[in-house]
Residue, then its C-alpha position, 0 to 999 in steps of 0.5 A: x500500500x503506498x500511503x503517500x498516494x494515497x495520502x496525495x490523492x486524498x489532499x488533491x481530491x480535498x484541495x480541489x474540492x475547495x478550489x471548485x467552492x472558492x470559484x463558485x464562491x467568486x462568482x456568485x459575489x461578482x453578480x452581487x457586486x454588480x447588482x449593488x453597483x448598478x443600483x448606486x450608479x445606475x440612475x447616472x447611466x439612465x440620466x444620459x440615456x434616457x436624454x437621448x431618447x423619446x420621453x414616452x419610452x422612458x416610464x416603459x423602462x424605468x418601470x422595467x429597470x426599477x430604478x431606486x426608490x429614491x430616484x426623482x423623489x418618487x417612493x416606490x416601495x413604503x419599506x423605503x424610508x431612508x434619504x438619499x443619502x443614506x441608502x447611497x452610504x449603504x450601497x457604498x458600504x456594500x459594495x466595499x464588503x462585497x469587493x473585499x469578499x471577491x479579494x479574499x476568495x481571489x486569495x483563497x484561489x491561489x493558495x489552493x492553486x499553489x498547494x496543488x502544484x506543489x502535491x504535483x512536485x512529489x516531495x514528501x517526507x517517508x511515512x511510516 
């Protein structure tokens, strides 16, 4: 029985596991991530755009786009009670926190990465 494989193969089998979570980890961050930007800049894009073309079809979008409550004064949800203000700092803090979280996972990823190479390597002390 060679323990070292098998003790190998077990590490692999473990290291991968937790880069496949890792990875799915990052990726269902970055969506949030993105989420919670387009809701604090947003409205900017959809001030250009929406200058640009026919008034009629901008409540057909904003209706669709559900822009923040907040947006133009109009309160879109009574569960919304926040300024302004308030809600962009929430946002703001969110989107920091989720950026970090992406950064950690990143780190994670690459360590996990690097462990493999290493098993790849074949060095390891006897086992008895």
């Amino acid at each position: 029985m060679d323990r070292k494989a098998i003790a190998r193969g077990q590490r692999r089998l473990q290291a991968e596991e937790a880069l496949e979570y890792e990875r799915e980890r990052e990726k269902a961050l970055q969506e949030q991530l993105h989420e919670r930007i387009a809701e604090a800049d947003g409205w900017r894009v959809d001030e250009a755009a929406f200058a640009r073309i026919d008034p009629g079809y901008v409540d057909l979008i904003r209706g669709t786009l559900q822009p923040p409550a907040w947006v133009d004064g109009e309160e879109s949800s009574s569960i919304v009670e926040e300024s302004p203000a308030v809600i962009q700092q929430s946002l703001e803090e969110e989107i920091a926190r989720l950026g970090h979280e992406v950064e950690s996972c990143q780190r994670r990823q690459r360590a996990f990465m690097l462990y493999l190479e290493a098993l790849d390597e074949n060095v390891y002390p006897a086992v008895s």
